[in-house]
N, C-alpha and C positions, 0 to 999 in steps of 0.2 A: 621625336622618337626617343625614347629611352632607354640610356645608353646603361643596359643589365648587369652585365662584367664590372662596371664602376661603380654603379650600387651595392653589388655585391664584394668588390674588394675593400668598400669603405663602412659597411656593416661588419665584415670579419673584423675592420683593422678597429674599428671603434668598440666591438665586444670583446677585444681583447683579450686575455687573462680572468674574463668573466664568465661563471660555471652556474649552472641550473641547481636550483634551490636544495630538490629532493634526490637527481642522480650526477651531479659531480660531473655532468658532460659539459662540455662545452657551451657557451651560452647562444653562440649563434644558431645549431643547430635548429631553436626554436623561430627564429625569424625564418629560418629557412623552410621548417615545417607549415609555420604559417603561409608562404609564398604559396607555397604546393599546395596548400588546402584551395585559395587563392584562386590559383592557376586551373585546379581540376573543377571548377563550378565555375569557369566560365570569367573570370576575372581577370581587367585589362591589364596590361603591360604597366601603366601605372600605378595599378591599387599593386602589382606586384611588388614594383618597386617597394607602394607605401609599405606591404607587409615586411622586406624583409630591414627598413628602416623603421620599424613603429615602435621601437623602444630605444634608441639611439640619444635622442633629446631626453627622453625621461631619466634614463639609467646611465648616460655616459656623460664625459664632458666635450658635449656639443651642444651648439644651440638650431632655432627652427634654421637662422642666417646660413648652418653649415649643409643644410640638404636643398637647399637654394638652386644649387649647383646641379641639382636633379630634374630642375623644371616647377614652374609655378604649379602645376595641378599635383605631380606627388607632393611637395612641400604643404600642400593646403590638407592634403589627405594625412600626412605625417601631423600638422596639429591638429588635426580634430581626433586622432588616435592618442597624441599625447595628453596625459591628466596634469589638470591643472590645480587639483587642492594641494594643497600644504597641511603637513602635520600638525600647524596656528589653527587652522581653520574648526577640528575636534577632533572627537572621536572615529573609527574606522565606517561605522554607520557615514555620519555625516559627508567625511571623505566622499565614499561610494556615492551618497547620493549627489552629491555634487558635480563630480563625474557623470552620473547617469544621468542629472537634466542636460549637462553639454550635449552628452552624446547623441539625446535625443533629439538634438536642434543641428546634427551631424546632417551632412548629404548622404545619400542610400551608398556610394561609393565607397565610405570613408565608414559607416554601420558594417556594409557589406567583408571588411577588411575584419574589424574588431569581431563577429561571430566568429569569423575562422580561427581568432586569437585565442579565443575562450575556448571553443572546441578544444584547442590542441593543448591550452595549460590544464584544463580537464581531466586529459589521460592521465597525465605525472600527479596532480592534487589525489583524483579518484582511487590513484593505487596507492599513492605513498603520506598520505593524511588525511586518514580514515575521523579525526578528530576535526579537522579542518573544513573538509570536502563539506558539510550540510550547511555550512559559513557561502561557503563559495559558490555552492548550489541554488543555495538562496540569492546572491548577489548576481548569480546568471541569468538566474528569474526572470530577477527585477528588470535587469539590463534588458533581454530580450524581449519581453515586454515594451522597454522605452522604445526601443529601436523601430518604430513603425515602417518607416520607408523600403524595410528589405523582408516586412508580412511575406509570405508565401514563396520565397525564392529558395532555391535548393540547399543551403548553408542555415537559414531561418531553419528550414524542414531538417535537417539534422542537427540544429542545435536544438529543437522541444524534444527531437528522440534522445540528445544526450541528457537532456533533463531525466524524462519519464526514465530511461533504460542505462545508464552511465555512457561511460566513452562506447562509440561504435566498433570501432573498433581498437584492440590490445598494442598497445605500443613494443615493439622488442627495441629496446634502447642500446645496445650492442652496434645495431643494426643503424640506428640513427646520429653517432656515434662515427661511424664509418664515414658518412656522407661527406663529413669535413674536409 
């Protein structure tokens, strides 16, 4: 069983003083959005966990070693969530796609986590990097496409609708902001 409360106070403490790109919130609020995407389609206590840790090792100073402490199966979900190119490896193309064949060699558990991720950094790109977003657009594409094993699952089904039609729903960041 996964102990939530400890996930959740070692994701705050590890995004620290770290604020979201485009609104200056908070940076955990978005792990936590991802949990909730997560949570409301049907996703275990685990991929919970992996949501509200799947940028911890990428973006903090922690390693896979420090979410260990969460259980073998979030930690296995937490690396297949985290990107492994390096800025060595080239240009942002090549990055992505490098990422993308990992991901696509991902378990549908660990897929199933990263659409909710995309969904939700979607809203904040969609509204506030109207120069950006057909970059990112493309790059969700592609992903969703790699991603075979979560075809037809309720999270797949609203990530082609945020394709075709942008975010589903309007984000009020005030409001998400609060949640902290």
């Amino acid at each position: 069983m996964v102990d939530m409360k400890a996930v959740f106070d070692f994701a705050i403490a590890a995004h620290e003083g770290q604020k979201r790109k485009y609104t200056g919130e908070d940076y955990i609020v978005h792990p936590m959005a991802v949990c909730r995407i997560v949570a409301q389609h049907g996703g275990s206590m685990e991929q919970q966990a992996a949501a509200l840790l799947h940028d911890v090792v990428e973006d903090c100073d922690h390693t896979i070693e420090d979410i260990r402490q969460f259980g073998d199966e979030v930690t296995e979900l937490v690396e297949w969530l985290t990107d492994t190119s390096k800025a060595s490896d080239g240009n942002r193309a090549i990055r992505k796609g490098i990422d993308r064949q990992r991901l696509s060699e991902a378990p549908a558990e660990a897929q199933f986590v990263k659409l909710a991720d995309m969904i939700d950094n979607s809203k904040s790109i969609f509204l506030f990097d109207k120069s950006f977003a057909p970059t990112f657009k493309t790059e969700m594409a592609q992903l969703v496409k790699a991603m075979t094993k979560v075809v037809g699952s309720s999270l797949w089904i609203e990530a082609k609708k945020v394709l075709k039609e942008g975010p589903i729903e309007k984000e009020d960041y005030s409001l998400r902001r609060s949640e902290v």
